[in-house]
N, C-alpha and C positions, 0 to 999 in steps of 0.2 A: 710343623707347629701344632697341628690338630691331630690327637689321637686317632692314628689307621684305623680303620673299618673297613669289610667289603663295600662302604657304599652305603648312606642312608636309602636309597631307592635309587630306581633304575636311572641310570644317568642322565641317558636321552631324555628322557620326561623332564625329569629336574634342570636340567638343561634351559630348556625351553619353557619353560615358568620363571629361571631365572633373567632369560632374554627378555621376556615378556614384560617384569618389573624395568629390567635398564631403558626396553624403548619407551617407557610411561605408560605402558596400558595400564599396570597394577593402580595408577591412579583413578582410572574408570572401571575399570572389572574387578571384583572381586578375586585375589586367587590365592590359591591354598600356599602359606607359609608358615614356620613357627613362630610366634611370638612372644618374647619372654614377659611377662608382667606382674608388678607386685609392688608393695609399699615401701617406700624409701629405707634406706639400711635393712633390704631383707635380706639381702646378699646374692641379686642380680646379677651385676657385674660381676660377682665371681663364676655366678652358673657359667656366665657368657664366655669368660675369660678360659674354661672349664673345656666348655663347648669346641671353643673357635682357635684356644692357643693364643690369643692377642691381650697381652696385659694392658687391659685400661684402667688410668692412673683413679687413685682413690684418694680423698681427702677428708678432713674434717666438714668440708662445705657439700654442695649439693655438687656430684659429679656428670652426672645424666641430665641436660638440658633440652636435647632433641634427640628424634628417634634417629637409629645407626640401622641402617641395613650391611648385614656382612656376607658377603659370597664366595664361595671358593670355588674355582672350576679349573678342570685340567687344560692344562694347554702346552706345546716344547718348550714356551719360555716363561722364565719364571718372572712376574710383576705386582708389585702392590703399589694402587690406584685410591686414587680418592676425591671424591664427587659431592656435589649437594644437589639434591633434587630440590627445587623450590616448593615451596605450600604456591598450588594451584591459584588461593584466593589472592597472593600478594600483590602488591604492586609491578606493574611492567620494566620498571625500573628495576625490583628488587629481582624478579624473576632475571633477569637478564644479566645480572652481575653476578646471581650468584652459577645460572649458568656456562658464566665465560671461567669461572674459576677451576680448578684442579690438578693437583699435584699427586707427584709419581715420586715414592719415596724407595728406599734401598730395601729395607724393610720394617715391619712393625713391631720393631721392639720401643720398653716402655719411653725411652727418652723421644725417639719420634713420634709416637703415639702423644705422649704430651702435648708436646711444641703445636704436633695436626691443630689436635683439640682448641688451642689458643687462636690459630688462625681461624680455623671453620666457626669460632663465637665470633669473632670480629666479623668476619664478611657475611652471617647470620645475625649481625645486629643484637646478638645477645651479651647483654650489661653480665658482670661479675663483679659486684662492690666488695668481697671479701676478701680480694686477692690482689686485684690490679686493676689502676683507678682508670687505664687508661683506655677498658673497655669504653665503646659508647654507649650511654644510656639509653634504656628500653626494659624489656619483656625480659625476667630473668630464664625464658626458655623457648623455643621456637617453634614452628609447626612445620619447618626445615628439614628434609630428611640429609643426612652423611651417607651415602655410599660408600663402604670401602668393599674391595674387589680383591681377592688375592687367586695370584694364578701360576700354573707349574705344573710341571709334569707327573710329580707325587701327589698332586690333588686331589680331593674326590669333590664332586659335585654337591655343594649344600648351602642353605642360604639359611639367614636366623636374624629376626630383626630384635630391636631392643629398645625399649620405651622407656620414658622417664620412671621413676616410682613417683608413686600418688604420695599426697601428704595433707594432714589434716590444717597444720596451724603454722598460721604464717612465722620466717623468720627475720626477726629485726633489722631493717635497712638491705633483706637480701632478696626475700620474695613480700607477694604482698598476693590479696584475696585473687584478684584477677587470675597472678598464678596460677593458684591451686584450682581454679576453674578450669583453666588453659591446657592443664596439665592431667587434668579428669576430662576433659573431652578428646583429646589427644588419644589418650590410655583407651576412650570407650571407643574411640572408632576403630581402633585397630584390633580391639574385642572383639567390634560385631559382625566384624568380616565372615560371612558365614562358611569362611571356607578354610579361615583359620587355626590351626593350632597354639592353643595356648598354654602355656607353659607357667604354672601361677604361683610364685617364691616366696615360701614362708619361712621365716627362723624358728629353728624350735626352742629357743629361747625368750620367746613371748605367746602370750596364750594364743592359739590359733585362731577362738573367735575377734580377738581384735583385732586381726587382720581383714579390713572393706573389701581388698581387692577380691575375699572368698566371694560374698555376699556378691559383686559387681557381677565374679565369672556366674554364680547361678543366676542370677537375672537373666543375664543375657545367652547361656548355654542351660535351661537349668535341669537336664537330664545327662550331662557333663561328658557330651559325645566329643567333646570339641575339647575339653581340658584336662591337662595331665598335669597332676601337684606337684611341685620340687621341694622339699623339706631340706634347710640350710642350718647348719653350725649346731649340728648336735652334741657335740664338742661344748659347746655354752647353755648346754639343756640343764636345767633344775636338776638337782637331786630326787629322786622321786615322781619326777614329770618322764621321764624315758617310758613307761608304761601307755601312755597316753599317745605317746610319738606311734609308738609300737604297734597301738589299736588302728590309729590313722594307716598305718602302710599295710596293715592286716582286711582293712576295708571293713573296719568294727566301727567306727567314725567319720564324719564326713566322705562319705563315701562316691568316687569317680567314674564313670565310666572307666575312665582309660587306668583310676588307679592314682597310688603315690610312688615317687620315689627318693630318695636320700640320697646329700651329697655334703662331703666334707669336703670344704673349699680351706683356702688359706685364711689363713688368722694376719690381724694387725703385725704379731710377730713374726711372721712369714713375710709378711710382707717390706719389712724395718731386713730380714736379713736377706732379704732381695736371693727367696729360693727359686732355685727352676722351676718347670711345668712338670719335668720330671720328676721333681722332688715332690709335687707336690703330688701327682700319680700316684708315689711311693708312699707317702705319707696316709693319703686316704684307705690305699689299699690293707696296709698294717691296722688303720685303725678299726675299718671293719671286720678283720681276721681275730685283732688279739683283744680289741674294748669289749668288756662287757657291758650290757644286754646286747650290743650291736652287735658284735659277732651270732647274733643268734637270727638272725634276720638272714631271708631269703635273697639270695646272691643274686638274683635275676631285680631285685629292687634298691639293692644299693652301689656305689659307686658311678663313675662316668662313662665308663667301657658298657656297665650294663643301660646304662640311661641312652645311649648312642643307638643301642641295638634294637633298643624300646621305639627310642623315636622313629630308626627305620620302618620300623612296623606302623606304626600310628600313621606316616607321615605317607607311606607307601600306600596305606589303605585309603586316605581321605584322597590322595592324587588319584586315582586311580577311578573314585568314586566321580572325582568334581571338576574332572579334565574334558570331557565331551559337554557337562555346562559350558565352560569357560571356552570353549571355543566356538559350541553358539550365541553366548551371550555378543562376543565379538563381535561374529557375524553380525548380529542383529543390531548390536548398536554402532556398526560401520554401517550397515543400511541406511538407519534413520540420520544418519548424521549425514550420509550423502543425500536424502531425500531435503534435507532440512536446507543443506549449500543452496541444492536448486534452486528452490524457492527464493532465494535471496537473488537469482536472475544472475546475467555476469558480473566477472570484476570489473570496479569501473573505480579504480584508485589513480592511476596513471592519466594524462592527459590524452594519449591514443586509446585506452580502454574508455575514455568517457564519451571521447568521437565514435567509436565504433557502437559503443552504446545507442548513442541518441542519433544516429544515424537511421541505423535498424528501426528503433522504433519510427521516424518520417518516414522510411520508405514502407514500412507497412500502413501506416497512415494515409502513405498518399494513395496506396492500391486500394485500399478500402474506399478513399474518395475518389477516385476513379469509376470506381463500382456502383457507389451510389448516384454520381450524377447520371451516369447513363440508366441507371434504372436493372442493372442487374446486383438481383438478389439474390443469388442462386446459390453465394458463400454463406455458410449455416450463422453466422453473426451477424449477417447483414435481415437472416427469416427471422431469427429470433428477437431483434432488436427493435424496434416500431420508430426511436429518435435518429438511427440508420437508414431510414428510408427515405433518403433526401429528396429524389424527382419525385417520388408521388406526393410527399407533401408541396413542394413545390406545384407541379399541377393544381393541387385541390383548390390552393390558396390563390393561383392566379385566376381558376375558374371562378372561385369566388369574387374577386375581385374585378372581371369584367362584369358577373351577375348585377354585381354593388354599382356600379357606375351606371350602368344600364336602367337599372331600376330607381334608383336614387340616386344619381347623378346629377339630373336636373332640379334648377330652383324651382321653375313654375312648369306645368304642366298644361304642357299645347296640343294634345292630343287634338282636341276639337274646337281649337278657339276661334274665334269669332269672326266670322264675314257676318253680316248685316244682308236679308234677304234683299234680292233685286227691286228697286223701287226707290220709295224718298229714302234718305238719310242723313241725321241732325236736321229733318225740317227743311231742307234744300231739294229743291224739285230739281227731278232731273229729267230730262226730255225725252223721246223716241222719235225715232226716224221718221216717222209721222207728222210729229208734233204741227202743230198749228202756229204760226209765229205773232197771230193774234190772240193767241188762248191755247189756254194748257187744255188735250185731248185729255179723254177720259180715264186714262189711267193715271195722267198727272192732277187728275182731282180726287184722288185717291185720299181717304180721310187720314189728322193726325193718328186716332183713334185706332186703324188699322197699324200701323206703323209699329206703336207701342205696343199692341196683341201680339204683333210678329215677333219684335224685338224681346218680349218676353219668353216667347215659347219658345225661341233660338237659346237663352240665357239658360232652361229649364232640361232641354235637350241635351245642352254640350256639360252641362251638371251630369246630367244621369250616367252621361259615358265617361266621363271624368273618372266617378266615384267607381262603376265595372269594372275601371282596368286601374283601381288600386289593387297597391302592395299591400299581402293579407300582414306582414310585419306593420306599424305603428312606426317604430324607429329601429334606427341598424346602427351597431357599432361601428369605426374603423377599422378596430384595433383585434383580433383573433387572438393571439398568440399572448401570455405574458410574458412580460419584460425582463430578466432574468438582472439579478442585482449589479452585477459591474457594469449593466448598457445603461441602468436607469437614466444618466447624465444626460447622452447625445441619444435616444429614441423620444421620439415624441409619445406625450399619454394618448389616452383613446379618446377620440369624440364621436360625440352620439349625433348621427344625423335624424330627423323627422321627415316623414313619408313628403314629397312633394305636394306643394300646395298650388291650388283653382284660382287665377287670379286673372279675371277674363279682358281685363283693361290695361293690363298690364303695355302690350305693345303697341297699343295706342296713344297713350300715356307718355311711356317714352318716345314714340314719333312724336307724338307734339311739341315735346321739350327741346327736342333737336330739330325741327321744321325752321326751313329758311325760305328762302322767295320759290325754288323748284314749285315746279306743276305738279309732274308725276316722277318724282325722283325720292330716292332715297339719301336721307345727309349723310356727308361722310363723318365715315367713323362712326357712324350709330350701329352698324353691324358687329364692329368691334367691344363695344358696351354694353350690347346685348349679348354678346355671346360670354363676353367675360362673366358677368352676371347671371348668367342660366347656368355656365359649367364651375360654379365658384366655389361648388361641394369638389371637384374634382381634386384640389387642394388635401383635404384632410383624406378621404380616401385612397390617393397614391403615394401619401405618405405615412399613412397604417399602411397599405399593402405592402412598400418598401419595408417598416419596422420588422412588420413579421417574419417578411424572409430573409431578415438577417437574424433575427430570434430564431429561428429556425437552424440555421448557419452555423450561427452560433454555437446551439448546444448540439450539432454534428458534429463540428470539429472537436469540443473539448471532451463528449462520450465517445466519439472516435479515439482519442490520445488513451481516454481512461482503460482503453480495450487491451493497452498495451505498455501501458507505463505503472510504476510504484504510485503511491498515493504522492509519497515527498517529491516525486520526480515532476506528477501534473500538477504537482501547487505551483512549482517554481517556474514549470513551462507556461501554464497561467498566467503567469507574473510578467514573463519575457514577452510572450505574444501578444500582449492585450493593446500595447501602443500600435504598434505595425494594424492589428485587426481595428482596433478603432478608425484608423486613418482609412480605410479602406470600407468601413460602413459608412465614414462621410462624403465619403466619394461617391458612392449610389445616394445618400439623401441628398446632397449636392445635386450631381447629377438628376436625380427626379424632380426637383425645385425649378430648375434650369428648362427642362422639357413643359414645366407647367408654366412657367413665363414665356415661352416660346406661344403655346395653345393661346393664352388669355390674354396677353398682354399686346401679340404683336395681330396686326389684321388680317383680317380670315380670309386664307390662300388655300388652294388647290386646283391639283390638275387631274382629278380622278372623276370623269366622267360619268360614274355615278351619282354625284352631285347636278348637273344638269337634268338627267335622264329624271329622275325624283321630283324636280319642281315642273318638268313637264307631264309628269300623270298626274301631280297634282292639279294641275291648271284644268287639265283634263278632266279627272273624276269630278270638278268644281263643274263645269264647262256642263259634263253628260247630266249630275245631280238638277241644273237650271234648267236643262231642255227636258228631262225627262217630266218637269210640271207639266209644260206646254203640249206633249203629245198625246196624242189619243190611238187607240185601241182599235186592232182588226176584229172581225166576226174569225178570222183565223187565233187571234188571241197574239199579233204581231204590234208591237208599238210603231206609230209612223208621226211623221212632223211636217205640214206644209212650210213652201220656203218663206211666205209671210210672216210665220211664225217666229222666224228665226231673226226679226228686227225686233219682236217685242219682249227678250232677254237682254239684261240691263244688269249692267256692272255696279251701280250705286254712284256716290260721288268719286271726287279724286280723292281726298283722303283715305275712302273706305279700300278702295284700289290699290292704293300704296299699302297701306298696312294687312289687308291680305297678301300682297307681293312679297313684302317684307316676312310676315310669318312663313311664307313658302320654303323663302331664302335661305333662314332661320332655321327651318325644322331640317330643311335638305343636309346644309350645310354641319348642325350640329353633329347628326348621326354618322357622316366620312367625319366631323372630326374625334366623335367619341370613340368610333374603332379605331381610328388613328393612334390615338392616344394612348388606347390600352394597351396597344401591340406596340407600340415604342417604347412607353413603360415598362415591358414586361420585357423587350428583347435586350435593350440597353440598357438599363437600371438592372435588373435582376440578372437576366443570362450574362453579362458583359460586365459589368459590375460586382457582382457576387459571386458568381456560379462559376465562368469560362474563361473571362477576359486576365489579362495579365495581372493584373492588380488584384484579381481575385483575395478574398481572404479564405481561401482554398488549400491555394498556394503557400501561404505565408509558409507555415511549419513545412520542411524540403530540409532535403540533404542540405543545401547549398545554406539556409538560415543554420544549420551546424556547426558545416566549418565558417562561417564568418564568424561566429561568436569567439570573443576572448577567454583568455585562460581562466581568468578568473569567475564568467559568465557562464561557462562549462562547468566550472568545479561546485560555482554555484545551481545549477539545473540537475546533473548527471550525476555530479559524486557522490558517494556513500557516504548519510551519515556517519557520526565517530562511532555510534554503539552497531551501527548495522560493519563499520571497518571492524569492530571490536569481536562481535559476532562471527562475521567472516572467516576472523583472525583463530578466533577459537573452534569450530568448527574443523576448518582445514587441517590447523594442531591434530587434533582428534581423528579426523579422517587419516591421518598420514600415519600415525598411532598404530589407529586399527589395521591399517593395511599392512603395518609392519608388522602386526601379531596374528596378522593369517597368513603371511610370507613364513613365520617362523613357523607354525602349526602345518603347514602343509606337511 
């Protein structure tokens, strides 16, 4: 069909540029092919026709809608093929239909060549209102490419694509402005291809300068390395204008790198007597031989056999030049497109790709919380991360928080409160062992006047020490930690406690209110009252210290997930986890509630023997402070006490008795129960609660929270967005591309 040659260029090479276009890489790399381009009726289609041996049909209408790629390659059997590559930008749909299509025809002569053409408009969506109504309306031209393939044993290797021609003004109910944009962007990309050969078809029957498409190639080539002129239908040249033709191919005008050359194609009547390719061979040949001025024109610039020979050279030289680009270009963008997959993490489109997914990410979750409780840091995310370091802040906050109970814990402050020195009290004489039962002995006339000096100087004393063994802070927070937005609901806000206050009458006060017929007894239930009352800060304290370690908890688990999941992926696991983790920080506020009713509410029990042992040095140090008034002094500097002495230390009344007893009880008892407290607080509420025990919100995010989730719970957590499927989708395309365009290059 196609005029013999040895061969535009070396096979192999062409070969494999032309493999490179079929597996789609030419839609990402740039690679060196011919291009035929020029303005409507330049007489294109005949170059082509010229070129390739394939008569495509001509009409009064627009005949070129979409680009045609033509290829020839050898092979033992002989086939013509036909294909549409889609426009990359189309729709998935469109890409897909027009992919399933192609037909294998007998061969390319003009009546199958037609009939093609009519199908490939239809399944290209491209309208034809001047011919047949029963195109579907659209685009009167496509960004679709035609594939046609021819293949055989007599073949030589060569490929030549062919673009619409451009056009200035629209035709009536056939094209419209869009068009002719459509149709100038089309034409320029396949210009700017820098590895292109362009082929640029002028008639010499119109002035050359109104030909755009000159002006387009030098825009875009404009030292015209890249463009070889084709002069058509000199046969319809002016009278007079042959001169002009003549300077252009002499390189006197407009002048090419590569140069012009001439070609006498068929005429409308050629084509009405439906002459061969041969004839038409013959025809050209004659007319450059015997037309004058043409016969006067250098042989190496006119006809098809010499334009063949031309192009081998042109076409041989740019491959040659632009073949080791194009096969790093490959390389390089198979890299980035496999760097780019990565990043996108696994597939996770399928229901088992979404388990296997969010699986992975819990078990590295859980190992990293595994790490953190125990306090090994020794994984480089666990030094680098400071919200990772779950025991130590835990620690901090629990040291803190026994500090905070300890120090400000208590309502009133008993350090030194009040027994009433040995002697009267409230004005009540009290007797000695001595006593007279006719008269009070001399210490029972002991003045009001002294009573009250005492009584004040004790008042003035147990101030000074009061105020020494304050807290240098004023007031303490609860609350450390903030609240982070989704707990706001169920954490309590912060309360500010005030330094413990001096309130010397405090225990007296309440013994009297509860005081029944007892002598020297204590009322029941007043231990209970009292102590509920003194630890009543303990309330809002252990339930900040609780807030915080689960604030704390909190934002481990979800920068833990963030270490290891997409942004879309920890929104949605967010969303999934926050019931489950809620339930489970009111299980530790619960649970601490429950521990402070137990303390406060039920009556003061223990069996830890340091409570007894406590109210006997006190009774003691009380005991040694009274006798140590009454001793006197060796010349050795040894204190001693006759045994007489020892009737005239006096307890005061019975009330004063009881309620020193009472404060003993009191102080003993608070301090077993204040350690109590913290250490139960912090082992059950926080370690059992939070941190270890089952219910942990530790725990929650686990393989096993994976697979119980539903399909549809999965697809919403794990799956791929549509543009990250989309991405994917494209991506992969490309990679598979590329790897089939270093498969062929090797």
């Amino acid at each position: 069909m196609r005029t013999a040659t040895s061969g535009l260029v070396d096979s192999k090479l062409l070969d494999k540029i032309d493999k490179l276009f079929v597996c789609g890489v030419g839609a990402e790399v740039e690679l060196p092919q011919l291009v035929v381009v020029g303005n409507q009726s330049s007489g294109k289609s005949s170059v082509l026709e010229a070129l390739t041996g394939i008569p495509f049909p001509r009409d009064d209408g627009l005949c070129t809608r979409f680009a045609t790629r033509i290829t020839f390659r050898r092979a033992l059997e002989t086939r013509y093929q036909a294909k549409i590559v889609p426009d990359k930008l189309s729709s998935k749909e469109h890409q897909d239909k027009c992919q399933q299509w192609g037909q294998e025809l007998e061969s390319f002569d003009l009546f199958q060549i037609a009939d093609l053409m009519k199908k490939v408009r239809t399944v290209m969506g491209v309208s034809d209102k001047t011919s047949d109504s029963t195109y579907p309306a659209g685009s009167a031209f496509s960004n679709d490419v035609l594939s046609l393939e021819i293949t055989g044993p007599g073949e030589e290797h060569f490929s030549i694509v062919d673009v619409p021609g451009t056009f200035k003004v629209e035709a009536e109910g056939v094209t419209t402005k869009e068009d002719i944009k459509l149709v100038d962007d089309m034409v320029k990309r396949y210009m700017t291809n820098s590895r292109s050969i362009m082929l640029t078809v002028v008639n010499c029957n119109d002035d050359i300068s109104s030909h755009d498409i000159i002006q387009k190639a030098r825009d875009i080539d404009p030292h015209g390395e890249r463009t070889l002129g084709i002069l058509t239908k000199p046969d319809l040249a002016d009278e007079g204008a042959e001169q002009k033709i003549i300077d252009i191919l002499d390189g006197k005008q407009h002048r090419l790198f590569h140069g012009w050359h001439i070609l006498r194609n068929r005429g409308q009547k050629d084509l009405r007597d439906a002459t061969s390719l041969s004839d038409r061979h013959a025809t050209e040949r004659k007319f450059f031989t015997d037309k004058d001025p043409w016969n006067k024109l250098d042989k190496s610039l006119v006809g098809i056999d010499a334009l063949n020979h031309r192009l081998h050279a042109v076409l041989a030289t740019q491959l040659n030049k632009e073949f080791p680009n194009v096969k790093k270009e490959i390389k390089d963008k198979l890299a980035k497109a496999q760097k780019e997959w990565v990043t996108l993490g696994v597939r996770r489109q399928t229901q088992a790709e979404q388990n296997q997914f969010l699986v992975g990410i819990a078990e590295k979750y859980r190992s990293l919380a595994d790490s953190a409780v125990r306090g090994d840091y020794s994984r480089q995310l666990l030094k680098e991360n400071e919200t990772l370091k779950l025991a130590r802040a835990i620690r901090q906050r629990s040291d803190r928080f026994a500090r905070d109970v300890e120090i400000f814990g208590h309502q009133f402050d008993m350090r030194s409160q009040a027994s009433k020195s040995p002697g009267k009290a409230n004005g009540t004489k009290v007797s000695s062992s001595t006593e007279n039962e006719d008269g009070p002995d001399e210490e029972s006339q002991s003045s009001d006047d002294d009573d009250e000096e005492s009584e004040e100087e004790n008042i003035k004393s147990e101030e000074a020490e009061f105020k020494a063994h304050l807290p240098a802070a004023k007031t303490i927070g609860c609350r450390m930690e903030q609240t982070p937005d989704d707990l706001l609901i169920i954490l309590p806000d912060d309360v500010t406690l005030e330094r413990p206050s001096f309130k010397r009458k405090w225990l007296k006060e309440m013994y009297f209110r509860s005081q029944g017929t007892e002598l020297i007894a204590i009322p029941p239930g007043l231990l209970g009252s009292l102590m509920a009352e003194q630890a009543k800060r303990w309330t809002s304290l252990a339930q900040g210290y609780t807030a915080d370690i689960i604030c704390l908890i909190h934002k481990f688990i979800f920068e833990a997930i963030s270490q290891h999941a997409t942004k879309e992926v920890y929104t949605e696991l967010h969303s999934a986890l926050m019931e489950d983790l809620e339930d489970s920080y009111k299980l530790a506020l619960n649970h601490t509630s429950f521990i402070l009713k137990c303390e406060l509410q039920l009556e003061p029990v223990t069996h830890n023997h340091y409570f007894n042992d406590e109210i006997q040095k006190k009774r003691q140090r009380r005991q040694m402070k009274a006798l140590e008034t009454k001793s006197s002094q060796s010349s050795e500097g040894r204190k001693f006490l006759f045994l007489d002495q020892l009737g005239t230390v006096k307890d005061g009344s019975n009330n004063d008795y009881t309620v020193r007893e009472l404060k003993d009880i009191l102080q003993a008892y608070y301090k077993v129960a204040r350690k109590r407290f913290v250490d139960v607080v912090r082992q059950q509420s926080v370690d059992w609660f939070l941190v270890r025990g089952d219910e942990s919100p530790l725990r929650k995010f686990s393989p096993n929270f994976v697979l119980n989730l539903s399909p549809a719970e999965l697809e919403s957590i794990a799956g791929e967005p549509s543009y990250i499927k989309a991405y994917r989708a494209e991506l992969e395309d490309l990679i598979k591309r590329m790897e089939e365009g270093m498969r062929i290059l090797r």
